[in-house]
Backbone as XML, in Angstrom:
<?xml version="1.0"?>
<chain id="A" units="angstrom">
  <residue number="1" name="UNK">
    <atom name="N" x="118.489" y="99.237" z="61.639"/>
    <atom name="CA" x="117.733" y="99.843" z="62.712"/>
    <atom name="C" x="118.672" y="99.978" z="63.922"/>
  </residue>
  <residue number="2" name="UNK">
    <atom name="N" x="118.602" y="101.104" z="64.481"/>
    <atom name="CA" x="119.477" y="101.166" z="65.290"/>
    <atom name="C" x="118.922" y="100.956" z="66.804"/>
  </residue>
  <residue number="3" name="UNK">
    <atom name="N" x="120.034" y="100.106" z="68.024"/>
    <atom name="CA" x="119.284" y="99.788" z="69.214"/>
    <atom name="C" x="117.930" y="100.833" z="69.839"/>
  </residue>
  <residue number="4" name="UNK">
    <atom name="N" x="118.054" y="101.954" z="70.231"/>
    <atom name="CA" x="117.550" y="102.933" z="70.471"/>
    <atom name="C" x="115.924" y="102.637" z="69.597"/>
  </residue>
  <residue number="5" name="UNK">
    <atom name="N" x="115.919" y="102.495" z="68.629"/>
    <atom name="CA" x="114.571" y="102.696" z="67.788"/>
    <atom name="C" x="113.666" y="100.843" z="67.708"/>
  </residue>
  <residue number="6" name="UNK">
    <atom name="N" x="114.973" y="100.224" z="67.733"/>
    <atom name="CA" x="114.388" y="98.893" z="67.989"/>
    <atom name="C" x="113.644" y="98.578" z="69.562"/>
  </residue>
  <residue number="7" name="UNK">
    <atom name="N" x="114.126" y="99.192" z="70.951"/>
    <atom name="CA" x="113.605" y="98.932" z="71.999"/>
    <atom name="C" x="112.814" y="99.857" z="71.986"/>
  </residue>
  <residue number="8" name="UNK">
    <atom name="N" x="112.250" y="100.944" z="71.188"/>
    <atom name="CA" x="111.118" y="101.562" z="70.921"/>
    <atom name="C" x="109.790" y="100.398" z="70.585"/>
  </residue>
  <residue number="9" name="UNK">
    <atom name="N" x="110.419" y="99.830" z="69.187"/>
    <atom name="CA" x="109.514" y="99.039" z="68.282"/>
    <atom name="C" x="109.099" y="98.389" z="69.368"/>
  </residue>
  <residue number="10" name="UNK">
    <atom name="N" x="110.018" y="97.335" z="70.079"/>
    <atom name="CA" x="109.493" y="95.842" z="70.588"/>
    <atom name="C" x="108.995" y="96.696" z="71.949"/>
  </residue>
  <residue number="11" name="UNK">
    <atom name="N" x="109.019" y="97.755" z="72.731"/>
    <atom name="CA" x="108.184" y="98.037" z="73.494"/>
    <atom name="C" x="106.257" y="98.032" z="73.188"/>
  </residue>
  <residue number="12" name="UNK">
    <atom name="N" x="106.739" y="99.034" z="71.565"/>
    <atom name="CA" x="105.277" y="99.413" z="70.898"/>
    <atom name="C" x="104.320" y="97.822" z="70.950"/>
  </residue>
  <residue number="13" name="UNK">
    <atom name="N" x="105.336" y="96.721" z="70.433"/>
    <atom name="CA" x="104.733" y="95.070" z="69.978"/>
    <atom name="C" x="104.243" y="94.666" z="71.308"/>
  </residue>
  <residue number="14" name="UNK">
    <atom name="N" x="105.037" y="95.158" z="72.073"/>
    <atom name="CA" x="104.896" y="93.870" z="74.229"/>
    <atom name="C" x="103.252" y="94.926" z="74.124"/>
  </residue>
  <residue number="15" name="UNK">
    <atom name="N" x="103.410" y="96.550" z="73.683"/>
    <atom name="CA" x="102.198" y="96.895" z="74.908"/>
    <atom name="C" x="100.933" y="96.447" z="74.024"/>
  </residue>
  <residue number="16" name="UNK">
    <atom name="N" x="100.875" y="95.750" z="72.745"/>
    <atom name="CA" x="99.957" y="95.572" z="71.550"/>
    <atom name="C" x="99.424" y="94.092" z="71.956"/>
  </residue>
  <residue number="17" name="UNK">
    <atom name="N" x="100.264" y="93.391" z="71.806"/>
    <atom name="CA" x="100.626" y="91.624" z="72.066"/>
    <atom name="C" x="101.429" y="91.433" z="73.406"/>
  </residue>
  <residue number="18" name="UNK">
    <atom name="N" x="100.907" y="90.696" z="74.338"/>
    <atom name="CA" x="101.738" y="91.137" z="76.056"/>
    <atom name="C" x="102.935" y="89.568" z="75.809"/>
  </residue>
  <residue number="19" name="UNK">
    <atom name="N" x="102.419" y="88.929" z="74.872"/>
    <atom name="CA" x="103.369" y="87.568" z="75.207"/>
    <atom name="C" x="104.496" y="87.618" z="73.337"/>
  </residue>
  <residue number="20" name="UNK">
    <atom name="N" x="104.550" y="88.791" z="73.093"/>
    <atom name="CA" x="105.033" y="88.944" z="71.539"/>
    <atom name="C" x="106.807" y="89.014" z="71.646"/>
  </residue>
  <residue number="21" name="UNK">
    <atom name="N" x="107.238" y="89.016" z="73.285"/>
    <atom name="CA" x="108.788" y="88.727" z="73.606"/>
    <atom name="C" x="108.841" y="86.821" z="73.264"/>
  </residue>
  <residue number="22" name="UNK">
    <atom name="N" x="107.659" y="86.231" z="73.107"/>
    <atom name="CA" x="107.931" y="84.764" z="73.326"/>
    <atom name="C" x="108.111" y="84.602" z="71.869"/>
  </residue>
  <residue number="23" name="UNK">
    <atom name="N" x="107.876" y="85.217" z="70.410"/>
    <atom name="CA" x="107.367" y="85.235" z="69.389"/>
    <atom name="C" x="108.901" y="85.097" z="68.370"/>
  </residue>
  <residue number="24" name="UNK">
    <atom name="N" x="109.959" y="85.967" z="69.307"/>
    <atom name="CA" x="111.174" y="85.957" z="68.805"/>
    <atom name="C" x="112.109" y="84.981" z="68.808"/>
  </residue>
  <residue number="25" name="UNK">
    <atom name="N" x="112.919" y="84.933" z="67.400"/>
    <atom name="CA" x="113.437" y="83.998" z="67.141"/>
    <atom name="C" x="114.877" y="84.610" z="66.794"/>
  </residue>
  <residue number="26" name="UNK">
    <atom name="N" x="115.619" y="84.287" z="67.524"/>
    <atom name="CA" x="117.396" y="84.599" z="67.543"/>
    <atom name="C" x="117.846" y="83.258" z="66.703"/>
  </residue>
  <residue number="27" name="UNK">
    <atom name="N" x="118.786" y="83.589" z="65.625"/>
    <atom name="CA" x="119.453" y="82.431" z="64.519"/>
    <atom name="C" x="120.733" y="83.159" z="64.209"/>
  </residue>
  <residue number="28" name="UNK">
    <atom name="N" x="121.466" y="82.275" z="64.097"/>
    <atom name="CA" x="122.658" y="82.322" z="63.227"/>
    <atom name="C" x="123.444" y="80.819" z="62.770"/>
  </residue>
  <residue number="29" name="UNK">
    <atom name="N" x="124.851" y="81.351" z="61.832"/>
    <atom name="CA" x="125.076" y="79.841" z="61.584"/>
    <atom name="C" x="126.788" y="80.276" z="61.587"/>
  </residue>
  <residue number="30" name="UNK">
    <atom name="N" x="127.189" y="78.933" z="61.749"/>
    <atom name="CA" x="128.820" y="78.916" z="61.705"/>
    <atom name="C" x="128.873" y="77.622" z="60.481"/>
  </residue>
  <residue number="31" name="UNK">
    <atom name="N" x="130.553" y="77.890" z="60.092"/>
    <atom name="CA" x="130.509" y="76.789" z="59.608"/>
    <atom name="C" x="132.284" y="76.272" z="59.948"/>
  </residue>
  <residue number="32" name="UNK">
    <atom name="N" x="132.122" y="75.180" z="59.953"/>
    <atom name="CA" x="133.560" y="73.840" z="60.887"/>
    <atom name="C" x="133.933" y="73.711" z="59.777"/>
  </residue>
  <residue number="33" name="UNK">
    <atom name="N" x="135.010" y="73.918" z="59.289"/>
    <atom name="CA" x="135.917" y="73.498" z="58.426"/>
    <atom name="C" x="137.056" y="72.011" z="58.730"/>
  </residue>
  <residue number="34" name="UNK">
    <atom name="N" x="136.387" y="70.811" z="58.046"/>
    <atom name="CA" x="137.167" y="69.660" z="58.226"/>
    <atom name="C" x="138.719" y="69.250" z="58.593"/>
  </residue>
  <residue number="35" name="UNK">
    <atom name="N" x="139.095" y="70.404" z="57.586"/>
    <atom name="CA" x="140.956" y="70.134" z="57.882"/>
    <atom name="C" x="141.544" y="71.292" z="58.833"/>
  </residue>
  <residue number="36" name="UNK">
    <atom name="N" x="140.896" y="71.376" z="59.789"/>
    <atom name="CA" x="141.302" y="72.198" z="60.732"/>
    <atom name="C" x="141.563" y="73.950" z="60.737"/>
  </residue>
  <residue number="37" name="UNK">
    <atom name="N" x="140.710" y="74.247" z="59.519"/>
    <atom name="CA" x="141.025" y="76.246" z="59.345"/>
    <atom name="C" x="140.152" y="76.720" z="60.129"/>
  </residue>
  <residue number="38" name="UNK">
    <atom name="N" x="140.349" y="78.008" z="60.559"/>
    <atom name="CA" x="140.005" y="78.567" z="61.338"/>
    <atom name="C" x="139.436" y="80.000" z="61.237"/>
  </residue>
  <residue number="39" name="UNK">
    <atom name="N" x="138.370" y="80.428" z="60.956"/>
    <atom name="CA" x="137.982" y="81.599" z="60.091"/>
    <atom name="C" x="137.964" y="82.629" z="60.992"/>
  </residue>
  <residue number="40" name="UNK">
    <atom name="N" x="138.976" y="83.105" z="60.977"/>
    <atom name="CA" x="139.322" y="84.913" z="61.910"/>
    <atom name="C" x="138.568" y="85.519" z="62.134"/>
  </residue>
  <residue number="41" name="UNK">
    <atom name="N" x="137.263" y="85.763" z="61.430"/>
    <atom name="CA" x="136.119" y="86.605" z="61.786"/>
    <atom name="C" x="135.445" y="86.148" z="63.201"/>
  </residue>
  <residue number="42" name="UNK">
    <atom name="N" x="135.591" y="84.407" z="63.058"/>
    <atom name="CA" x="134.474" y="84.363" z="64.212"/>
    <atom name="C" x="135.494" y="84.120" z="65.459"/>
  </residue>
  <residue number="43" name="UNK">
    <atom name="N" x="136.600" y="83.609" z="65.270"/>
    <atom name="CA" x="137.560" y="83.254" z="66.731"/>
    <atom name="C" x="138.651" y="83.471" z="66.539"/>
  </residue>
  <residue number="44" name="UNK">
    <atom name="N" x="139.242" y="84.127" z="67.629"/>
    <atom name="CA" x="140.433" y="84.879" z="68.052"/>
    <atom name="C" x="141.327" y="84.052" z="68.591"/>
  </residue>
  <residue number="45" name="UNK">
    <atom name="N" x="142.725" y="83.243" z="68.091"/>
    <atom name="CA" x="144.046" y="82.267" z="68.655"/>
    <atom name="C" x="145.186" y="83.108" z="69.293"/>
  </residue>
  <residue number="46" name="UNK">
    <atom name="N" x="145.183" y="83.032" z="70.513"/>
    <atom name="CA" x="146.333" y="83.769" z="71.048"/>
    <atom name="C" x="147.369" y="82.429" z="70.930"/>
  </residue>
  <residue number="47" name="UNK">
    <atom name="N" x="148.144" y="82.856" z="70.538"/>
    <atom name="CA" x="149.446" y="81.722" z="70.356"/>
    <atom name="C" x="150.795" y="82.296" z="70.262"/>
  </residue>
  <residue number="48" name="UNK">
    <atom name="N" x="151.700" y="81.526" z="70.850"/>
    <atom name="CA" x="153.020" y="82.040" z="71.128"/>
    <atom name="C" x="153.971" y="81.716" z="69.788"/>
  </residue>
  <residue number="49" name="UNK">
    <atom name="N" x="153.221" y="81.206" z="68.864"/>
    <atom name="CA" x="153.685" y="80.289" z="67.450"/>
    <atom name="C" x="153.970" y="81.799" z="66.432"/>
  </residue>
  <residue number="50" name="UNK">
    <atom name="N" x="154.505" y="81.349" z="65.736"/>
    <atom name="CA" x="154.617" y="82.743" z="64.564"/>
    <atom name="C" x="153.529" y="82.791" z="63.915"/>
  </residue>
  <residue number="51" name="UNK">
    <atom name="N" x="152.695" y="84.337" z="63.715"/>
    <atom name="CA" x="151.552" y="84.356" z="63.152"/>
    <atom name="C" x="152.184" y="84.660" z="61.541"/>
  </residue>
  <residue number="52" name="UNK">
    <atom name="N" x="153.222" y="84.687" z="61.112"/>
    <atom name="CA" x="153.447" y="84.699" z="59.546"/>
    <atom name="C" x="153.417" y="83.467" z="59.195"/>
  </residue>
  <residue number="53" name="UNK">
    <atom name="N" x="153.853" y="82.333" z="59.686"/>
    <atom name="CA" x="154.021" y="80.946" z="59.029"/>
    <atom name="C" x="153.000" y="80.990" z="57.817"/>
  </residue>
  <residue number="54" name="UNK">
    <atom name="N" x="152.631" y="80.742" z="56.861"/>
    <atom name="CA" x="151.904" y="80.379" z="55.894"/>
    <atom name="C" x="151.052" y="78.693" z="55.671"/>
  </residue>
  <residue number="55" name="UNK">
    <atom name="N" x="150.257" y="78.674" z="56.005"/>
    <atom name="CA" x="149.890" y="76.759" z="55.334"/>
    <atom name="C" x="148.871" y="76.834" z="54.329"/>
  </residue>
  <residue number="56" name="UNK">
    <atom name="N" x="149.337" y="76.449" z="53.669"/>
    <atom name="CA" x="148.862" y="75.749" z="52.126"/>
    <atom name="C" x="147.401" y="75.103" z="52.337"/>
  </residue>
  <residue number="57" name="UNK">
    <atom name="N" x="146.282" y="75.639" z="51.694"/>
    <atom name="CA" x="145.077" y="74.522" z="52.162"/>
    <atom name="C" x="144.253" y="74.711" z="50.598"/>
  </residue>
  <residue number="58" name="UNK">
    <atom name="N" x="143.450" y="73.722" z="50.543"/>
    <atom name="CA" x="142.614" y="73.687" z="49.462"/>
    <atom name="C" x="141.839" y="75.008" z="49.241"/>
  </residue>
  <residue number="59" name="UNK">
    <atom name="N" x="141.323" y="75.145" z="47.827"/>
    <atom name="CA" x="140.797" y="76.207" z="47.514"/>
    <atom name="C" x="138.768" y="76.120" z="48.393"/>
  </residue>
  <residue number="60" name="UNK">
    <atom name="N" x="138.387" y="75.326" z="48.123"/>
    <atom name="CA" x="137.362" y="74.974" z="48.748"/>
    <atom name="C" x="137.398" y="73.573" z="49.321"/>
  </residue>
  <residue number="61" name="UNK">
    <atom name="N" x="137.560" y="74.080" z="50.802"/>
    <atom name="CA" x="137.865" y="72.577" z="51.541"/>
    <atom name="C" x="136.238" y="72.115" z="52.155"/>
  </residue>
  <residue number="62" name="UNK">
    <atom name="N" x="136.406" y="70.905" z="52.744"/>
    <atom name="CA" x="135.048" y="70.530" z="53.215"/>
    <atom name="C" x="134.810" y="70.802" z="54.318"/>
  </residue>
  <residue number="63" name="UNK">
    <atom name="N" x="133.343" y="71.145" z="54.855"/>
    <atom name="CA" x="132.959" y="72.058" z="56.140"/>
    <atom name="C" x="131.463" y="71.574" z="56.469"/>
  </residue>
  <residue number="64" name="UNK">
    <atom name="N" x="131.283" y="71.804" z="57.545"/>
    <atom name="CA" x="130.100" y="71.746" z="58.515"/>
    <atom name="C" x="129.437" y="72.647" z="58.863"/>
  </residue>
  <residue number="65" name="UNK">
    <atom name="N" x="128.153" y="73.404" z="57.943"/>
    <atom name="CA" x="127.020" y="74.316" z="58.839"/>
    <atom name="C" x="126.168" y="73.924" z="59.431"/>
  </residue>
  <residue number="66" name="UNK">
    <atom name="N" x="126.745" y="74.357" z="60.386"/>
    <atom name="CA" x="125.532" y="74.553" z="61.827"/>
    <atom name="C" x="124.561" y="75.397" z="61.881"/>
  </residue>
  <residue number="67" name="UNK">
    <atom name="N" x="123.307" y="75.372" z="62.055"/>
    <atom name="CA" x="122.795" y="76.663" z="61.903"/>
    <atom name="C" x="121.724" y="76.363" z="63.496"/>
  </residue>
  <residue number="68" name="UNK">
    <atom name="N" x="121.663" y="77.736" z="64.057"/>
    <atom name="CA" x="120.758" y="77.487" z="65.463"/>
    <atom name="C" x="119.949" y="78.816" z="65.675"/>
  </residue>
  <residue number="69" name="UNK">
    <atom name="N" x="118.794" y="78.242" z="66.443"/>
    <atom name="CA" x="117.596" y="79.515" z="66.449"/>
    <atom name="C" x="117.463" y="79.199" z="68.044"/>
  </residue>
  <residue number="70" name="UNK">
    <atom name="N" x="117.340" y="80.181" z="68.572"/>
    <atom name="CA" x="116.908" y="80.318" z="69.845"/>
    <atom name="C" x="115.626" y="81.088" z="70.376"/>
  </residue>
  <residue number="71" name="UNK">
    <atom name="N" x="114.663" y="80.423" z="71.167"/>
    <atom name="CA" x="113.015" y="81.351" z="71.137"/>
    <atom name="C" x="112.807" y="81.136" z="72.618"/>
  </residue>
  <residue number="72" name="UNK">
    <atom name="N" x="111.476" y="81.393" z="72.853"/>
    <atom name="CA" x="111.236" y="81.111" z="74.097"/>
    <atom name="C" x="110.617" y="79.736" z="74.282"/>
  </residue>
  <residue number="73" name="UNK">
    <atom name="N" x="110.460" y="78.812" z="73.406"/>
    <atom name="CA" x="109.802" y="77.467" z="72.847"/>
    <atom name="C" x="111.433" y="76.500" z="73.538"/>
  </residue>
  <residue number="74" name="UNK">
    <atom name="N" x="112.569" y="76.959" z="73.268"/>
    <atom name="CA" x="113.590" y="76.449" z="73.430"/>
    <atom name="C" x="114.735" y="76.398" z="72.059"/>
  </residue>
  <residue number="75" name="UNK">
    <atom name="N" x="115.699" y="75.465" z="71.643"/>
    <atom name="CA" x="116.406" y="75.728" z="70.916"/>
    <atom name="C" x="116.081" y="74.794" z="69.756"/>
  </residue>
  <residue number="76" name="UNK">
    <atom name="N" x="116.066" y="75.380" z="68.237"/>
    <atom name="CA" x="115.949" y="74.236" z="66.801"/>
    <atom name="C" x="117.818" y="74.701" z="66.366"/>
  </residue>
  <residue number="77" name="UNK">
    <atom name="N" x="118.066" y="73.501" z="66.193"/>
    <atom name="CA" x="119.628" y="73.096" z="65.545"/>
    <atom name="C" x="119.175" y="72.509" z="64.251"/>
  </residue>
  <residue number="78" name="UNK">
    <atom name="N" x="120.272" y="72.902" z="63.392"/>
    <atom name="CA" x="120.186" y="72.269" z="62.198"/>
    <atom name="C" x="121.487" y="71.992" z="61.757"/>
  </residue>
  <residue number="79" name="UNK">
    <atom name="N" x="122.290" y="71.030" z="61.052"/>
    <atom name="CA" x="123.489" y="70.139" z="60.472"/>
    <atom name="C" x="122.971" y="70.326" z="59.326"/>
  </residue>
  <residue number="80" name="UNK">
    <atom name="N" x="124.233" y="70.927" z="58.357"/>
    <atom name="CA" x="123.836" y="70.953" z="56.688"/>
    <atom name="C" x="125.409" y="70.151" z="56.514"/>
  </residue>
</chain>
């Protein structure tokens, strides 16, 4: 859905239901990788170090998901 048609929708929901902005629930999840990797998609290292160096890491190393929802209730965290 593209922005444009979505602030259509949630206009159509506020003028239907007046408190239906409190109803939404924003989530996502990351996950911490134990031995220090760093997954490029989510964060950007400016470093003066050589970005070819190579390091050797396990094929599936051990990690930490976080997962978090944000509403108008306040914030639910979750640790997997």
């Amino acid at each position: 859905m593209n922005k444009r048609r979505f602030v259509k929708w949630a206009q159509n929901e506020i003028a239907v239901v007046s408190d239906f902005h409190k109803r939404i629930l924003f989530s996502d999840e990351a996950h911490f990788w134990l031995n220090g990797y760093v997954n490029k998609q989510n964060c950007r290292i400016w470093s003066e170090a050589n970005p070819l160096v190579y390091v050797e890491t396990p094929l599936h190393p051990e990690k930490l998901t976080v997962w978090c929802a944000l509403w108008a209730g306040g914030i639910l965290l979750q640790k997997r």
